[in-house]
C-alpha positions in Angstrom: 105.5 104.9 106.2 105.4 106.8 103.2 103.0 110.2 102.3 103.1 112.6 100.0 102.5 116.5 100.5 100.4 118.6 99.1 102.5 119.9 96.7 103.5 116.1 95.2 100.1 115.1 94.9 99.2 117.9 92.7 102.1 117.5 90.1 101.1 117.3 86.4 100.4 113.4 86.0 99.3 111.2 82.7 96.5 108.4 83.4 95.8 105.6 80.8 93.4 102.8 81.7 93.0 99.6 79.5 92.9 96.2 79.4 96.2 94.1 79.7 97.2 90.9 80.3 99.1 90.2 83.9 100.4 86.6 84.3 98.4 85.9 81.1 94.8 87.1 82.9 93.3 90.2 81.2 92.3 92.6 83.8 91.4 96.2 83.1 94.0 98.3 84.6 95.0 101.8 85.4 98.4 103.5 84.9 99.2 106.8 86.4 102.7 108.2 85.7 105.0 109.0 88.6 103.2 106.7 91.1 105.6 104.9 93.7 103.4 101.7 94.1 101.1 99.8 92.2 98.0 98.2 94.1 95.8 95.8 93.0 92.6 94.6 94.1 92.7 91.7 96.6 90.1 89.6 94.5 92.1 89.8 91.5 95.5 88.6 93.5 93.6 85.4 94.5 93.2 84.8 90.5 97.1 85.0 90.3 99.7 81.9 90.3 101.9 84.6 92.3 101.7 83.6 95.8 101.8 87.2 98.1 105.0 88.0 100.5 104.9 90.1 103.3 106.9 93.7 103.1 109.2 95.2 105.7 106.9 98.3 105.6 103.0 98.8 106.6 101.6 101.0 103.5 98.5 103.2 104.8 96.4 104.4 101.7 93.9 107.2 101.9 91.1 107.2 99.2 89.9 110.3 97.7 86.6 109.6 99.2 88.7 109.2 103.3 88.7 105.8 103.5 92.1 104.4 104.5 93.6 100.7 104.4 96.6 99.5 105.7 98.9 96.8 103.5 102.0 95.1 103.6 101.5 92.3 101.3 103.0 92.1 97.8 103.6 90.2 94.6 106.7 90.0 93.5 107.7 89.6 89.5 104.1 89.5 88.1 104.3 89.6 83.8 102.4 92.4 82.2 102.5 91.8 78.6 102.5 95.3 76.6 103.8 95.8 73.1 104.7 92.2 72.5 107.1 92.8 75.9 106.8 91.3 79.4 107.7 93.6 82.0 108.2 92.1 85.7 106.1 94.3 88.4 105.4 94.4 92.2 101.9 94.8 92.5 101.1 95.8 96.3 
């Protein structure tokens, strides 16, 4: 399991949002700098030629608004294209 405390959390961050394509499907996305995972919404994964494995770990994730999800499923070595560059992530 991984958490952060309170003094993490509140670290000076940057946040971007845009629109990028991932495996060559635009989808409007959100960086935040710093973060240890990226997450993606489970619709969106169904939309993916990347087939989801399963993790060693269970990820709990609070929302700001207290609701909390458990995951341990990941996409391995999904393209985002930025700058004329494809970078391989993980998208949890």
């Amino acid at each position: 399991m991984f958490s952060l405390e309170g003094e993490e959390a509140e670290g000076p961050t940057v946040t971007v949002s845009g629109t990028l394509p991932i495996d060559h499907l635009y989808t409007h996305v959100l960086f935040q700098s710093g973060v240890m995972h990226s997450f993606v919404n489970p619709v969106f994964t169904k939309k993916l030629a990347s087939r989801p494995d399963e993790m060693d770990v269970q990820l709990y994730v609070t929302t700001p608004l207290g609701s909390t999800y458990c995951n341990d499923v990941i996409l391995r070595n999904c393209a985002i294209q930025l700058e004329g560059r494809d970078l391989l992530v993980n998208l949890v």
